[in-house]
N, C-alpha and C positions, 0 to 999 in steps of 0.2 A: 232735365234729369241727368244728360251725361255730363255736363258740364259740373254740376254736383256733385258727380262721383270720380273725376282726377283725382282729388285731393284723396279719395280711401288710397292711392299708391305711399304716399307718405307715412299715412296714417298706419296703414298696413305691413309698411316696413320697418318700421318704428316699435313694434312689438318686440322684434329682437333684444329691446331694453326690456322691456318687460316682462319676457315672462322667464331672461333669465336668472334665476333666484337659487342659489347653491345656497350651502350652508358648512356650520362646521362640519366635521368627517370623522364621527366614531363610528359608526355604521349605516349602511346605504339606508335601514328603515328610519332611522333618525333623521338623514338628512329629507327625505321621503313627507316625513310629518310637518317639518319645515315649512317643505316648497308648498304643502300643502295650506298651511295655516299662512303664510305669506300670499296666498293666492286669496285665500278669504279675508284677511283686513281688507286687503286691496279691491275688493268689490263691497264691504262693506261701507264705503262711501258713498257709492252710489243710491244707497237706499234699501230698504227689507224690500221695498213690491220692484224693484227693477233687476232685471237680469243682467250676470257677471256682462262684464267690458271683453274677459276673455274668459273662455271656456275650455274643457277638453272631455273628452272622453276615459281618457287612460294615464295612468303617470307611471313611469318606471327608474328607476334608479339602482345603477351596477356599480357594485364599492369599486376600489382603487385592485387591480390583478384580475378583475373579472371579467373585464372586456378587454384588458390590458391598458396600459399608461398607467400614471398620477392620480389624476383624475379621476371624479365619478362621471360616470355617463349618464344621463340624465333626457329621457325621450320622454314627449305627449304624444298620444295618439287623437285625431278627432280633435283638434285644434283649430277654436274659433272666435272672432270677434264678432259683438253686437254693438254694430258702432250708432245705433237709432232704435230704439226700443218700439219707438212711435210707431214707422215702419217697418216694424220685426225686421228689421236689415239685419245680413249677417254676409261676414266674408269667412268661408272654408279655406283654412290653409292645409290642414289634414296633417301629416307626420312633424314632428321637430324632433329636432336632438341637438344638443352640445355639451361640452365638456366643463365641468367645475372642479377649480386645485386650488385649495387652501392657499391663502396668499399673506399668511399672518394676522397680526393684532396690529391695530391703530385706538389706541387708550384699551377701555375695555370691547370694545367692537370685532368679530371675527370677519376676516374680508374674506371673499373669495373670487377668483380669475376665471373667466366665464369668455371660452376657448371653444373652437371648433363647429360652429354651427352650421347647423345642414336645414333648410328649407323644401321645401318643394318647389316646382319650378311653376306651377299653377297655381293659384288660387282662386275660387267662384264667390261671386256676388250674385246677391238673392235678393229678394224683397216682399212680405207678405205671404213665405210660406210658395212661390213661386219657384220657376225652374233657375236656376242664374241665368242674370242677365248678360253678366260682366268679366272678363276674365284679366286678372293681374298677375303679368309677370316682373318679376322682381330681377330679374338677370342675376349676372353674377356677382353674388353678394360676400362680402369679409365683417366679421363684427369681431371685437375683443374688448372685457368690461374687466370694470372691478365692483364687487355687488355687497353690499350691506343687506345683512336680514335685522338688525337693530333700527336702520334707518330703510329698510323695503325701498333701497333704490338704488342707483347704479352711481357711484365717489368718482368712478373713471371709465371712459369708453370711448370707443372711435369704431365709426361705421363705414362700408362705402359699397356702393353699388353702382354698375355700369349696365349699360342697357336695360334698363326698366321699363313695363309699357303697363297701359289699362287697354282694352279692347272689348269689343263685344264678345260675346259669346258665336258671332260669325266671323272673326276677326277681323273685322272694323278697326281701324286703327282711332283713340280717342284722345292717349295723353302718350306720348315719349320724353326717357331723358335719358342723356349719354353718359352723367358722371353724378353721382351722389354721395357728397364726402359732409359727416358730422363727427365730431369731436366735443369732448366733455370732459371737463376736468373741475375736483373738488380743492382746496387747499386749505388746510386746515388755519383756522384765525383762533383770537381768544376765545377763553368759556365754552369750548364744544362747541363753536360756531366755526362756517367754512366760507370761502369765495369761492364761487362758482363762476366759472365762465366757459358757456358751449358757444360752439360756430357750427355752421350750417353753408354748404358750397353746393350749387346745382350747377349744370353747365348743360347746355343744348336741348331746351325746354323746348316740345311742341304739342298743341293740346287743340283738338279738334270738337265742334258741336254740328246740330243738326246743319246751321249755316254759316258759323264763324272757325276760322282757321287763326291761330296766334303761334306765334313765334316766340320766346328768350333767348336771347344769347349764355346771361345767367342769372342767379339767383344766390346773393350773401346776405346771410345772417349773423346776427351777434347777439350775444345775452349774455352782461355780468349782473350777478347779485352777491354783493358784499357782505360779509357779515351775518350771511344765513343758519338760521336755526331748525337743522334737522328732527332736531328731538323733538321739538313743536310741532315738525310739522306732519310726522310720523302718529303725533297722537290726536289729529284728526280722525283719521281711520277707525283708529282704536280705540275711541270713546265710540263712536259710531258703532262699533260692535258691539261696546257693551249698554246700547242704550238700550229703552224700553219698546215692546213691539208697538207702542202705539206712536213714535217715532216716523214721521210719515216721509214717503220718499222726495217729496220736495224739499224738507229741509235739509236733508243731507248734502246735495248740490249748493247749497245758498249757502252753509256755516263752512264747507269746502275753500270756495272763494273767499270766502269772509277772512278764515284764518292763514292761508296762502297770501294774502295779497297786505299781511299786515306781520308779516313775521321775519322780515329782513330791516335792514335799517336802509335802503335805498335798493336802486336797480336801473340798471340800463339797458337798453335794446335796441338796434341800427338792422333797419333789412333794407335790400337795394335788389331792383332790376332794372338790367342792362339790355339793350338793345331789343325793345318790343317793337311788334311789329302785329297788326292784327287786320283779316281782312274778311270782306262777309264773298261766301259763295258766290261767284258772278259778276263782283262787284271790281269796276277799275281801279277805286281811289283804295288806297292801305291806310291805316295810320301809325306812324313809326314815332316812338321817341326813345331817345340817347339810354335816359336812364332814369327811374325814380326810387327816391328815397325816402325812408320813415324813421321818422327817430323817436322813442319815447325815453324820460327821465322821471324818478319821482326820490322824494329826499326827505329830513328832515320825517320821516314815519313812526320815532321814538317820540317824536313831540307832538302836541293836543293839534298841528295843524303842519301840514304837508306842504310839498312843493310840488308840481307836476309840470312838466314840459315834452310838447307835442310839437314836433316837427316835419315838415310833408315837403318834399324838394324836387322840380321835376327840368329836365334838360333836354334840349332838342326835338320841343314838338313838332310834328309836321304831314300835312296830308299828301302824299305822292298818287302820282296814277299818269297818264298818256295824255293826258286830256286837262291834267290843272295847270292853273294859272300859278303863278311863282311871283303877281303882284297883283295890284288893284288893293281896294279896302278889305276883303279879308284874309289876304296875306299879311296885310301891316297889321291887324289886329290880331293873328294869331302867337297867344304866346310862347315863345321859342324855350324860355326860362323862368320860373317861377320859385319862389317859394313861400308855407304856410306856418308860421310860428306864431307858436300859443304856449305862456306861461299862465300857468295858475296857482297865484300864491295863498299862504293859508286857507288851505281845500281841508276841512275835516273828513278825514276821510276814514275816518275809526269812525266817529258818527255816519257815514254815508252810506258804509257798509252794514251797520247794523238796524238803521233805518229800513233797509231792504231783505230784512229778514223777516220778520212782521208779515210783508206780501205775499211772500211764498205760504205762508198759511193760508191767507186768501183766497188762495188760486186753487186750493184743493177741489177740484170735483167740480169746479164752474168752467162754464162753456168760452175760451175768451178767445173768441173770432176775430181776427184782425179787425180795425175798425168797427168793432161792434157796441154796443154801449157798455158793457160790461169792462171790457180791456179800457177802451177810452175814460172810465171813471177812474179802475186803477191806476191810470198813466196820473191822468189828472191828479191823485190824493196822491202820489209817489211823489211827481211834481215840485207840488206846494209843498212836503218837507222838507226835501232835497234843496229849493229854493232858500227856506227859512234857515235850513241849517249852517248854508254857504254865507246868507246875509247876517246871521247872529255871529259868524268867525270874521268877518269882514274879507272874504274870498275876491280877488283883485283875477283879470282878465287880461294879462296884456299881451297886444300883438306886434310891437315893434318888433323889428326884422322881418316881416311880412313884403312882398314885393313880388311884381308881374312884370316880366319884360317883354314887348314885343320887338318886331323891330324895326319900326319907327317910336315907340312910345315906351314908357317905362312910369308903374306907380310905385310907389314904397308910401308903406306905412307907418306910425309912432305912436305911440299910447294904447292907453287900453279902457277898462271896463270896471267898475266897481257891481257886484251884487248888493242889491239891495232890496228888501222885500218890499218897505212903504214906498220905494219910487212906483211911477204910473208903471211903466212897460218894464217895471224889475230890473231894472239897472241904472247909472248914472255914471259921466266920464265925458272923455275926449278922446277924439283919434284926429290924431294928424295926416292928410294925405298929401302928397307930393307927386306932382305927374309933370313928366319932362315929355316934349314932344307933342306936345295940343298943339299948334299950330298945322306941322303937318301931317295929321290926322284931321281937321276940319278942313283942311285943302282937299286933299283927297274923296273925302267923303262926299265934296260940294262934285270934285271930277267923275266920279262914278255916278251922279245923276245925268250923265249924259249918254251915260252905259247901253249899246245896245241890248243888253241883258235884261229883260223886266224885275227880275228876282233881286240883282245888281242894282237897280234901281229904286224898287221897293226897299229893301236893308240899307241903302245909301240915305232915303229919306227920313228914316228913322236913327239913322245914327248922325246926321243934320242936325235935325232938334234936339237929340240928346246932349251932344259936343253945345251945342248953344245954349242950352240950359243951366251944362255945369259950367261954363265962360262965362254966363250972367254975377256965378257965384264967388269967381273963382278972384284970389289975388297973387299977381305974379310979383314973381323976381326976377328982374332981368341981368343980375349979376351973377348966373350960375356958370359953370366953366363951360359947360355944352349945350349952353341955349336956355333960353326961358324956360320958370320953372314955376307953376303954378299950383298954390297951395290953397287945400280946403280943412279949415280947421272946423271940425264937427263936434257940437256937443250934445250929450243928452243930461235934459235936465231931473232930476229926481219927481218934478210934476208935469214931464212928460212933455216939455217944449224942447223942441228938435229945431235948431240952428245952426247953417253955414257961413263962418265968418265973420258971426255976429249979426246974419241975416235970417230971421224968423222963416224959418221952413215948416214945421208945424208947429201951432199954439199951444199952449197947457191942458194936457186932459181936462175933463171932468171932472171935481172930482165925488166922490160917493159916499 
């Protein structure tokens, strides 16, 4: 459960977007009805039976000479998040205040500058109506936005917070960071559309559980989306409000996504951590790597079929401790450098999304237990749409650029994957593999059954027969610049015959 609740620091910080919401400025009660009526779109997404995302007790608003400055003043009292309904979770932040000054027109749009925020320096986590468990300090925090009430969201902003913690309500220490800096900016493009690009910077992440202890060095984000459509995406909300009460709270989440994720013409997003490090309670060995990276792309979302690309990149694995070995068979097997690329061409993804709308009706008021029969059918009929709808666009898988390096060995990958719903196992293709270094890797493996180590021995014997298995299949090249290079070309056939090299691995389904 703690380990679940790090993440309310973010999440919890992250509110300073939100509920800052000025408006234009003829009178504090005017602006007043505003923040008021911007506060209700924005929970009416969630659904008629689910309770607001955030909450308050009180609102007040002091025109511009009242409190003195520019600006209106703008406090909640009784400020709160329900970030899990499930769990009647709620995080108390208690007092807010900041300052809003008219910051002109952008077309016909009134902006406003959303200045001066004050926090409280506690906030408690709760759960089912219990005492708090949890205590989030936010440190010391700087926010400064530019806020649209036409588009209910923040055109420009930059946040930063340094020492921030989660802790027990004994103070437990659970999650620390030294430096948290996000930035956000709109730019306006054709047609009322904007490009968007936020960054996200952590630095000296340490997050603690009952037995595991983890280290960051940092934490980068990236998010462009080109070409975005605020007005679209503003009248999610707002048809949501004015829908009918029989409107059930699952759909609102599902047509949320649905229109969110189809209302830009593309989008990119890169997150990266550096120097982890993670270790169990008691435990000698660490496991450290350099750094991992996530990339996703998607393209081409104006047209009847999509592009997506998934990238997972990781550097300098490696298990430390007083006591490891730095060779033998699974040092040379561990790999140091990797990475995971996956294009998926014409993915319909307009159909893919509204195929999964349907469900969410389903699921109303049924019991769906992980594993239970009920969830398992839904998976299953969700499935076989999902399936048919990929194989009717001719949805293509490919993973070249794929590749594992250890170091003695190295695989890379080439081709990919066609969907197809008549083949036996729902696909048909080739991949090409390429592995440098079998040689020595079946050296070694044959020298480790000599291991006084039994375990050394046992894993040695089985990665014997394995290394000899794929050598039965394999065909080499001996013209590579760094050593033999032995290649397994794989295909699957659409009746389900499995072949390496031309060498029958499994025969042709059955078929039915």
């Amino acid at each position: 459960m703690r380990s679940s609740q790090t993440g309310l620091l973010g999440v919890g910080l992250a509110i300073a977007c939100l509920f800052a919401t000025p408006a234009p400025a003829l009178e504090a009660g005017q602006l007043r009805g505003k923040i008021e009526e911007a506060f209700k779109l924005i929970h009416a997404a969630r659904g008629p039976e689910a309770p607001p995302l955030l909450a308050y007790d009180g609102l007040e608003v002091e025109g511009p000479g009242e409190g003195g400055g520019e600006g209106f003043k703008v406090t909640l009292t009784g400020l709160r998040m329900i970030p899990d309904p499930t769990k009647a979770a709620r995080l108390d932040i208690g007092r807010a205040s900041f300052t809003m000054t008219p910051a002109g027109r952008r077309g016909g749009d009134e902006l406003f500058r959303v200045s001066d925020l004050s926090l409280p320096p506690r906030w408690l986590y709760s759960e089912d109506g219990q005492t708090p468990s949890h205590v989030v300090k936010p440190g010391l925090l700087a926010f400064e936005g530019l806020w649209s009430f036409a588009y209910l969201r923040l055109m420009e902003g930059s946040f930063s917070a340094s020492g921030a913690a989660v802790e027990t309500v004994a103070g437990e220490p659970l999650a620390g960071f030294e430096t948290i800096l996000g930035d956000l900016a709109s730019r306006p493009a054709e047609k009322e559309r904007y490009d968007i690009d936020a960054r996200l910077q952590v630095k000296g992440v340490t997050l603690r559980d009952d037995d595991l202890r983890v280290s960051l060095g940092g934490i980068d984000g990236k998010v462009e989306v080109p070409d975005h459509d605020p007005t679209a995406v503003v009248a999610v909300p707002r048809r949501a409000d004015e829908a009918s009460p029989e409107r059930t709270a699952e759909e609102a989440p599902t047509s949320l996504v649905t229109d969110l994720l189809t209302l830009s013409q593309g989008g990119r997003m890169t997150f990266e951590l550096r120097d982890f490090r993670g270790l169990r309670e008691g435990a000698q060995e660490a496991l450290e790597i350099d750094s991992i990276s996530l990339g996703y792309a998607v393209s081409d979302l104006e047209e009847s079929v999509a592009k997506l690309d998934l990238a997972l990149a990781q550097t300098g694995l490696r298990i430390t401790g007083p006591d490891r070995k730095d060779e033998g068979l699974a040092a040379a097997l561990m790999p140091a450098d990797g990475s995971a690329v996956l294009s998926l061409e014409r993915i319909p993804l307009r159909t893919l999304l509204a195929l999964l709308e349907p469900l969410a009706e389903k699921v109303e008021g049924e019991d769906l237990t992980l594993g239970g029969p009920k969830s398992e059918r839904l998976a299953a009929e969700a499935g076989e749409k999902l399936i048919g709808a990929m194989s009717a666009a001719g949805t293509t898988l490919d993973l070249s650029g794929t590749r594992l390096a250890a170091p003695d060995a190295e695989v890379a990958l080439k081709g990919g994957l066609v969907i197809d719903v008549g083949a036996a196992f729902g696909v048909r293709g080739t991949v090409l593999a390429e592995v440098g270094g079998f040689d020595a890797l079946l050296e070694l493996a044959q020298q480790s059954l000599a291991d006084p180590d039994q375990k050394i021995r046992d894993n040695a014997r089985g990665a014997v027969a394995m290394l000899a298995l794929l050598k039965a299949f394999a065909e080499r090249d001996e013209s590579g610049a760094e050593g033999p290079v032995d290649r397994f070309l794989v295909k699957v056939e659409p009746d389900g015959a499995l072949s390496v090299n031309d060498k029958l691995l499994l025969p042709p389904q059955p078929s039915h």
